[in-house]
C-alpha positions as CSV (number, residue, x, y, z in Angstrom):
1,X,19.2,15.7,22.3
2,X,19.0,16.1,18.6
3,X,16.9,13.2,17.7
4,X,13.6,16.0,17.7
5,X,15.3,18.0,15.0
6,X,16.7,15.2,13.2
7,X,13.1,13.8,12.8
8,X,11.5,17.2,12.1
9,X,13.7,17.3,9.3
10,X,13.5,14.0,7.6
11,X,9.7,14.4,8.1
12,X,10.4,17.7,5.7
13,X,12.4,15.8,3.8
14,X,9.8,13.3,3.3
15,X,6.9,15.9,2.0
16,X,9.8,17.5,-0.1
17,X,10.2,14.2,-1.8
18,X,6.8,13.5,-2.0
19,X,5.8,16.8,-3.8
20,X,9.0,16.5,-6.6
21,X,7.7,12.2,-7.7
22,X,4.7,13.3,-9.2
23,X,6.4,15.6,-11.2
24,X,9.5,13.1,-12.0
25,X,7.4,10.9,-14.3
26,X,6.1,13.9,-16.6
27,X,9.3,15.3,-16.8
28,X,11.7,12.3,-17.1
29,X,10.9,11.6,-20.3
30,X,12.2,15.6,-21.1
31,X,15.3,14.8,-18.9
32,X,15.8,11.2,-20.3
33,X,16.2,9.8,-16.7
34,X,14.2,7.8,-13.9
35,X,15.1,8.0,-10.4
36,X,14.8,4.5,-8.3
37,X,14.2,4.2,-4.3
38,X,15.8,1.1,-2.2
39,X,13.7,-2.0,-2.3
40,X,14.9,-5.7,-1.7
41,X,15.7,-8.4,-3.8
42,X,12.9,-10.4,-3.5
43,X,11.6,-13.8,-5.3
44,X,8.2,-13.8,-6.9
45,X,5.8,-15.7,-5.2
46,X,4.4,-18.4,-6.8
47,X,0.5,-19.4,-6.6
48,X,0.0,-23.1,-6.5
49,X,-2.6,-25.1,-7.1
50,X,-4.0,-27.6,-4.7
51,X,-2.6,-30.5,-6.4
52,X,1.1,-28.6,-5.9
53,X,1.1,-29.8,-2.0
54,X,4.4,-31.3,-0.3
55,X,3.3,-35.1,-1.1
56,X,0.8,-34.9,-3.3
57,X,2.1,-36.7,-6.2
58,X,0.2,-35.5,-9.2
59,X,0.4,-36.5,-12.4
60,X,-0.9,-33.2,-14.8
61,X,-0.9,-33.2,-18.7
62,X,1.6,-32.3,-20.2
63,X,3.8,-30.7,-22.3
64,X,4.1,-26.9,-20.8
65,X,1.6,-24.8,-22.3
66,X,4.4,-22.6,-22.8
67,X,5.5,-24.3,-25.3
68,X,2.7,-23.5,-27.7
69,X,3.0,-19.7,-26.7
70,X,6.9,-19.8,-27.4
71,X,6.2,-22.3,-30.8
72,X,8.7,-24.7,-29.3
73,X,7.8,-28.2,-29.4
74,X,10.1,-30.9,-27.3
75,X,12.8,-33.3,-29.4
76,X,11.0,-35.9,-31.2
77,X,7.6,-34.4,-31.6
78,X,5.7,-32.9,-34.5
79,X,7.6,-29.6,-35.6
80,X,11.2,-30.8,-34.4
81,X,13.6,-32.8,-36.2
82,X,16.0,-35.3,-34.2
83,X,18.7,-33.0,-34.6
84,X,16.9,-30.5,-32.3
85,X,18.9,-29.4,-29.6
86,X,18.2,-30.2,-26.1
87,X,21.0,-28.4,-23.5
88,X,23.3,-31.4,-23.9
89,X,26.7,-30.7,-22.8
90,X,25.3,-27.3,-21.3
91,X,25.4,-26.0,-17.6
92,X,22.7,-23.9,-16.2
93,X,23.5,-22.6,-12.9
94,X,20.5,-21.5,-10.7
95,X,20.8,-19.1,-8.1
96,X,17.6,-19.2,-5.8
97,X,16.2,-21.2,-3.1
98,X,17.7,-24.4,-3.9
99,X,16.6,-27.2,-5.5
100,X,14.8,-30.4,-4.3
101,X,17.0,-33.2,-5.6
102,X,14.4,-35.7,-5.2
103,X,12.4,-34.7,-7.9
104,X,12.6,-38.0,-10.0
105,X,12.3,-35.2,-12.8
106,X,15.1,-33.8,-12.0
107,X,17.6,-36.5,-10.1
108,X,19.7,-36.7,-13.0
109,X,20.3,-33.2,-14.0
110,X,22.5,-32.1,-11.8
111,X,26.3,-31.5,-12.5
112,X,28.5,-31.1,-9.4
113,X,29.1,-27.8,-7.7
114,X,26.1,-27.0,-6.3
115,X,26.1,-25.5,-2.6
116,X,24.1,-23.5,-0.1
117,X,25.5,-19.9,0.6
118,X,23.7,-19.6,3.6
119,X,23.9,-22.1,6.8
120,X,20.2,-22.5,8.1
121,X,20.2,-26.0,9.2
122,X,19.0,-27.4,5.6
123,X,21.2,-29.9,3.2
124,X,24.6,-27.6,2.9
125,X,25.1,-28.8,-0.5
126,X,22.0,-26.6,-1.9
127,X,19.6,-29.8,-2.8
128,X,16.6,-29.0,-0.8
129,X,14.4,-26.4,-1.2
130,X,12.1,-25.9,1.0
131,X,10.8,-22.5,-0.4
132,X,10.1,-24.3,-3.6
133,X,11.4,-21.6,-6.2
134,X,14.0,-23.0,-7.3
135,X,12.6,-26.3,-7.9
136,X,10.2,-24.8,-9.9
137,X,12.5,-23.0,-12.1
138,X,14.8,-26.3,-12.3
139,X,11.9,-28.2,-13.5
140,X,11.0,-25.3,-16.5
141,X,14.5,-25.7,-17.3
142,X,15.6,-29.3,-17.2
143,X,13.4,-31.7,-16.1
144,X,13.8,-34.8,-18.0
145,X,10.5,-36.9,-19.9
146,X,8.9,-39.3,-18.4
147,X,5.8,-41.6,-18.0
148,X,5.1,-40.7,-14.3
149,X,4.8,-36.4,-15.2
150,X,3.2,-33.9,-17.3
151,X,6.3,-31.6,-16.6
152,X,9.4,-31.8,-19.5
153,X,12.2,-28.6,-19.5
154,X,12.8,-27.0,-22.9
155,X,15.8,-28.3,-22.2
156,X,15.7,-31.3,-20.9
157,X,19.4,-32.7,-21.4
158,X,20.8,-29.3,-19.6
159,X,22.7,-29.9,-16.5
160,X,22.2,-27.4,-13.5
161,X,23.7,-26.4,-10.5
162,X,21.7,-25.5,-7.2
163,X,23.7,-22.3,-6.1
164,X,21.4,-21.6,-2.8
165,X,21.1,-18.1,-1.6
166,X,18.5,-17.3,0.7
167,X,15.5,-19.9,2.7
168,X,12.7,-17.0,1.8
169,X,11.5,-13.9,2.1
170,X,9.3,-13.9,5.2
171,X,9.9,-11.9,8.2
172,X,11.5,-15.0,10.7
173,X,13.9,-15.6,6.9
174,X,14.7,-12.0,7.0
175,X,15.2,-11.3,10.7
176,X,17.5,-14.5,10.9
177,X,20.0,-13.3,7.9
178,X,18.6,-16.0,5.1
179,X,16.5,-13.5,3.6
180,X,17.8,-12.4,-0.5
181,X,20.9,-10.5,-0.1
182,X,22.9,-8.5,-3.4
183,X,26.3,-9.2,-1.7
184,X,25.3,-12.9,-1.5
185,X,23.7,-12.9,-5.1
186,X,27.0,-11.5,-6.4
187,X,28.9,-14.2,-5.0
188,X,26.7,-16.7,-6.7
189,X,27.1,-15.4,-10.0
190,X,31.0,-15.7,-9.6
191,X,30.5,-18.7,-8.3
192,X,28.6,-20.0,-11.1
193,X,30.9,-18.5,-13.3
194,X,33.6,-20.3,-12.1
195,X,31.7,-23.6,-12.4
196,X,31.7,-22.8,-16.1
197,X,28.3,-22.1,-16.4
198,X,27.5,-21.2,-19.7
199,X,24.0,-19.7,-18.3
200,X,23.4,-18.2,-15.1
201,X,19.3,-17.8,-14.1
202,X,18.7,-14.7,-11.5
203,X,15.1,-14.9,-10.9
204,X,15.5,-12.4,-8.6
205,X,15.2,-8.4,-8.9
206,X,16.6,-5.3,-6.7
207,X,16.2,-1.7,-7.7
208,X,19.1,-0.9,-6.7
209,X,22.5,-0.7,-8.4
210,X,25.2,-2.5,-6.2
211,X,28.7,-2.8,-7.3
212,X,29.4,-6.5,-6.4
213,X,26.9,-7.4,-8.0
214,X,27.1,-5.0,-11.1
215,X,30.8,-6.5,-11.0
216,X,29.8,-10.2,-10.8
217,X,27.6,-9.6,-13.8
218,X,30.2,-7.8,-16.1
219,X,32.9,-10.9,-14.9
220,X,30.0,-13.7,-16.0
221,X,29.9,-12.0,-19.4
222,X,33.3,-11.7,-20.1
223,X,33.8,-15.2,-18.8
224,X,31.4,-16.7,-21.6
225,X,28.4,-16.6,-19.0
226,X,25.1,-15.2,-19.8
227,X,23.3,-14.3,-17.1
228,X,19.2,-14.3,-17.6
229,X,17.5,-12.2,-14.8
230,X,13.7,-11.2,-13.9
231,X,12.8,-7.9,-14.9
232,X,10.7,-7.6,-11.8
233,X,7.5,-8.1,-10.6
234,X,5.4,-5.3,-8.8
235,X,3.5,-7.2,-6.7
236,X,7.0,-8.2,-4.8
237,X,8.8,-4.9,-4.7
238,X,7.7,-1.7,-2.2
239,X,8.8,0.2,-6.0
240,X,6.0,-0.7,-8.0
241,X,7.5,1.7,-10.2
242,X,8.5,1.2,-13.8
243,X,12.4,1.6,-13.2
244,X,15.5,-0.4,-13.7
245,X,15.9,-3.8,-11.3
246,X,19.2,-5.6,-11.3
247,X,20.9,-7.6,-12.5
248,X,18.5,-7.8,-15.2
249,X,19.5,-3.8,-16.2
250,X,23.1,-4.3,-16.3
251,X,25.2,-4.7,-19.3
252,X,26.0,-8.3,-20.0
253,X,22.5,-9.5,-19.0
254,X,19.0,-10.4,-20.5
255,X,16.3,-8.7,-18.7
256,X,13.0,-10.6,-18.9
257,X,9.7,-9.5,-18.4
258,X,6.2,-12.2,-18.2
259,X,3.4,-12.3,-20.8
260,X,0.5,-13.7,-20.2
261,X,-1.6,-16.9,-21.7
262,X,-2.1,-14.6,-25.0
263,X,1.5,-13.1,-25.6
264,X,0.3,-9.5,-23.7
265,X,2.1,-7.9,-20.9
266,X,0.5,-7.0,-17.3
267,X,0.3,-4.4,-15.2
268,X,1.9,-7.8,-13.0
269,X,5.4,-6.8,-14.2
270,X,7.5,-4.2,-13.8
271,X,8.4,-3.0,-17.6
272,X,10.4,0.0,-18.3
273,X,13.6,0.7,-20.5
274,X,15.6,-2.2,-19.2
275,X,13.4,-5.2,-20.3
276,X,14.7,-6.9,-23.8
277,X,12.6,-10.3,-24.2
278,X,9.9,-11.5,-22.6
279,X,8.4,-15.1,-22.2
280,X,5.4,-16.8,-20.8
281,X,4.6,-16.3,-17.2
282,X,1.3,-17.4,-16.0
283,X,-0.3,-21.5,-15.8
284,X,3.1,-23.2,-15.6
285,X,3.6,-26.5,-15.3
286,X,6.8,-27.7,-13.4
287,X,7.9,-29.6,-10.8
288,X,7.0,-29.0,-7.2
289,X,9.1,-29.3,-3.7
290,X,8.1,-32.9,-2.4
291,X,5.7,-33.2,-4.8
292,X,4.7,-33.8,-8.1
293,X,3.4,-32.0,-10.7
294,X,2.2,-28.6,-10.1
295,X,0.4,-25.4,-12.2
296,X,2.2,-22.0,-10.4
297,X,1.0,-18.7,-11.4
298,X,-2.6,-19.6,-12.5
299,X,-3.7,-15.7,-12.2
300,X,-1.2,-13.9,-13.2
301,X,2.1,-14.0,-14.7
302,X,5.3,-14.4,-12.6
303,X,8.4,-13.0,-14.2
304,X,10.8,-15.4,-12.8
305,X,8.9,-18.2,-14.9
306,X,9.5,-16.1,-17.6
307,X,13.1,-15.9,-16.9
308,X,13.3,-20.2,-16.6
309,X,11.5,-20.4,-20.0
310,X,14.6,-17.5,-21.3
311,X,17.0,-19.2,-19.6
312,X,16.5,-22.4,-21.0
313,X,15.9,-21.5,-24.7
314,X,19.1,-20.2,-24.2
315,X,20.8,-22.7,-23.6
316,X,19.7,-24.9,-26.2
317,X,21.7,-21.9,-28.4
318,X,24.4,-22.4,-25.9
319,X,24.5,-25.7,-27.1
320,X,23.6,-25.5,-31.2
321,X,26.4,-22.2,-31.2
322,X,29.0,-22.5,-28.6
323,X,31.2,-20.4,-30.0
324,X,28.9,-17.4,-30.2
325,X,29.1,-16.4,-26.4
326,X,26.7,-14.8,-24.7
327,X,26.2,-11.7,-26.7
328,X,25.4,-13.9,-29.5
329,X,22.9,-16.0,-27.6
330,X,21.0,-12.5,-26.5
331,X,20.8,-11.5,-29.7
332,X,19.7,-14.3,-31.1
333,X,16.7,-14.3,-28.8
334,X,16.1,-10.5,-29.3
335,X,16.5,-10.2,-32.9
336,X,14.0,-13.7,-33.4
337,X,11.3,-12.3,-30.6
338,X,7.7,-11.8,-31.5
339,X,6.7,-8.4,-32.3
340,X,4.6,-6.2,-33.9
341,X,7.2,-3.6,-35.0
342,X,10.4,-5.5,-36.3
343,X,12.4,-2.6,-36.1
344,X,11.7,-1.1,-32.5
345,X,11.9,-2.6,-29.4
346,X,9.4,-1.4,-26.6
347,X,9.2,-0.9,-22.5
348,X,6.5,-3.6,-22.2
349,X,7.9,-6.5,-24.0
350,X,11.3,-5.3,-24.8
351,X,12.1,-6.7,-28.4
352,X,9.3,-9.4,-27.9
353,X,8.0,-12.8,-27.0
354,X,11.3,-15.4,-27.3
355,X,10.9,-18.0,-30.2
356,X,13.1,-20.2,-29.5
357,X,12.7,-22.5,-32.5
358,X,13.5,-18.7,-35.3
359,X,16.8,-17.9,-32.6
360,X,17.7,-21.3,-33.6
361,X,17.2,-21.0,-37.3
362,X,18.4,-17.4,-37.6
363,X,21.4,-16.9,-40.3
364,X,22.7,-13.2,-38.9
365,X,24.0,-10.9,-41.6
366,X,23.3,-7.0,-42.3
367,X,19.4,-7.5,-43.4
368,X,18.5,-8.9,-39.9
369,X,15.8,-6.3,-38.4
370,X,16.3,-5.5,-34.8
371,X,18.8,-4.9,-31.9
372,X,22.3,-4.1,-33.3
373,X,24.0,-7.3,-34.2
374,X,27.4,-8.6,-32.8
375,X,27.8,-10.9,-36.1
376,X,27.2,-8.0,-38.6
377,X,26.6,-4.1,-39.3
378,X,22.9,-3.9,-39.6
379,X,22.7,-0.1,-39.7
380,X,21.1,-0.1,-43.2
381,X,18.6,-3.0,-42.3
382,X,15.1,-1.0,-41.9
383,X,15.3,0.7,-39.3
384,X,17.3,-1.1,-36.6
385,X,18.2,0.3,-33.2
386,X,20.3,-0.6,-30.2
387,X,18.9,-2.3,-27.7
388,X,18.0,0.3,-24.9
389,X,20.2,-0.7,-22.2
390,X,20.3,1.1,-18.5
391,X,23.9,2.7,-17.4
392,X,24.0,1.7,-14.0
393,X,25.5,4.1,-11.3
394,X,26.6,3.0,-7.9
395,X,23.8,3.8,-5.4
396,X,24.9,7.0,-3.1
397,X,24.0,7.4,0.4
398,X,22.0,10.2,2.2
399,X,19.6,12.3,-0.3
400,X,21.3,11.4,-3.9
401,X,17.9,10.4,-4.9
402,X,16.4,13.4,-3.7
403,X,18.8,15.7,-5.7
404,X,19.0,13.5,-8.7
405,X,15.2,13.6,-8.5
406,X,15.4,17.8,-8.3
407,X,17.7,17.7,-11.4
408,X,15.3,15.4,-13.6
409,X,12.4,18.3,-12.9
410,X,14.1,20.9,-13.6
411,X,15.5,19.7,-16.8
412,X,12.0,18.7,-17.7
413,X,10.9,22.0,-16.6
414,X,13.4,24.3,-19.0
415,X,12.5,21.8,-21.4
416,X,8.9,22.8,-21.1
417,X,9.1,26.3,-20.7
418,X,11.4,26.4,-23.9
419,X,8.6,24.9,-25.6
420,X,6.2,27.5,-24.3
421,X,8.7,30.1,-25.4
422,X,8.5,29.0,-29.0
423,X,4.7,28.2,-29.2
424,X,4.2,32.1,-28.1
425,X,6.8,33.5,-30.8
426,X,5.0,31.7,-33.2
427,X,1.4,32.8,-32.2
């Protein structure tokens, strides 16, 4: 006989937290805080062209208009030398929708250990895809040359591993338990990580902070695995707010946000303090599930393209400096990045767009301008600053949010009224 009273209240509880979010945004910035709501993990959706259809064997011209974006030209061609790394020798584990290991792109790329987490009547080793994601991200990543395709990976002599985690994100996937899951996720990355992959792609995002998987992130790095995740996307998310998504905001990972055809961000991707590089996003040429060639994201950018392109740039540094690890990698791409401000990073585009070819080159030592440097004290160089990272706090039940949310105002309220205070004794 309580369910009256219990729905009375929530509905109050629901005006109550309606009136505090529009003053959370003004007053977070006094406060230094941003409050996040549940949302699911959920893949972005790529667009695809009508060439991109399940046997439609198209044959587009390549290379990757990335490429040109990134100033990153395949081994062999004008700009690269024949000692250019390719991701030989490097494992790049992707944990998606699978991947469709009849791609003649993409047949010999994989190394063993791939598997599906879920069990929905598909191949149980995690080598079809019928989603198509994943496929798509393999393909940026590794597919190899040939005469037949457009599509070559930045690094084409990588080897992956197809760690399957959910079928999609419709409502019959999610209803029938194959839908993204963070438990699930997490055990990927562990997985992964004890496959020895030296990079881990997440093209997935969740706003909110889960401890296996916050755990499985902080293992990967301390095991020597990088994990490169999608800062988010807002037309996938019911938070099309600028907050922290995970894994991307945890210690230990690169969070990637999309730019589009001319280097800019979007009001396509989520952005906020957690974003450190970011990559093209939008016209991508890759491989397609039972198909060939395809062009995904024609539009707009997708920041899980962005994350493939990140992904594989690093593991051609995996490759050129094993030794370095993955905090060495990460900076590498940060410190290299396209910007306009050498010394400041940004929410938009984080430290910039990755150049793969400068992380390459870079000699680290205390002059480098950027994030702070794992190789050297670079507190006298300019003006360089840490890389604005998110402290992630285990996600509390009932109305956390609410009084989290309470707090932020009022500290941006006493801030305010302080500032009042002063302005008046001055007049």
């Amino acid at each position: 006989m309580t369910a009256q009273p219990n729905a009375r209240r929530a509905r109050r509880t629901r005006r109550a937290r309606r009136r505090v979010s529009t003053l959370v945004l003004a007053s977070a910035i006094a406060a230094g805080a941003l409050v996040t709501t549940p949302d699911l993990i959920a893949p972005v959706r790529a667009v695809a062209a009508e060439e991109c259809g399940v046997g439609v064997m198209a044959r587009l011209p390549g290379p990757p208009s990335a490429f040109a974006a990134m100033g990153w030209a395949p081994q062999g061609t004008a700009g690269t030398g024949a000692t250019a790394p390719t991701g030989a020798g490097i494992t790049v584990a992707i944990v998606d929708s699978g991947v469709d290991v009849s791609r003649p792109q993409l047949a010999a790329a994989f190394a063993p250990g791939s598997t599906s987490l879920i069990s929905d009547g598909e191949r149980p080793d995690g080598l079809g895809d019928p989603q198509g994601h994943g496929t798509a991200l393999a393909g940026i990543i590794a597919a190899r040359p040939s005469e037949t395709s457009g599509v070559v990976g930045i690094a084409p002599d990588a080897r992956i591993v197809s760690l399957r985690t959910f079928r999609g994100t419709d409502e019959e996937s999610t209803r029938a338990g194959y839908g993204p899951d963070a438990e699930r996720l997490a055990k990927a990355i562990r997985s992964a990580t004890d496959l020895g992959a030296q990079i881990i792609v997440v093209a997935l995002s969740d706003d909110v902070d889960t401890p296996a998987l916050r755990d499985a992130t902080a293992d990967a790095a301390a095991r020597g695995s990088l994990v490169v995740a999608s800062g988010g996307n807002r037309g996938t998310t019911e938070n099309t707010d600028d907050t922290p998504r995970y894994p991307a905001a945890y210690p230990g990972a690169l969070a990637v946000t999309a730019v589009d055809p001319t280097g800019l961000p979007t009001a396509d991707s989520i952005h906020g303090p957690h974003i450190e590089v970011a990559a093209p996003g939008q016209d991508v040429l890759t491989t397609s599930t039972g198909g060939g060639d395809c062009r995904y994201a024609p539009d707009a950018p997708s920041s899980s393209f962005a994350t493939a392109y990140a992904a594989g740039a690093a593991a051609l540094l995996a490759e050129r400096y094993p030794d370095e690890g993955p905090d060495g990698w990460a900076y590498r791409l940060q410190a290299t990045a396209s910007r306009s401000n050498p010394d400041a990073r940004d929410d938009q585009v984080g430290w910039g767009v990755i150049r793969p070819a400068e992380a390459l080159d870079l000699r680290p030592d205390s002059t480098t301008r950027g994030p702070t440097s794992p190789f050297a004290d670079t507190s006298d160089a300019a003006f360089a600053t840490s890389s604005t990272r998110v402290t992630p706090h285990p996600a509390e039940p009932g109305n956390a949010a609410f009084v989290t949310a309470i707090a932020v105002v009022a500290a941006g309220l006493v801030s305010l009224f302080g500032l009042g205070a002063i302005l008046r004794r001055r007049r």
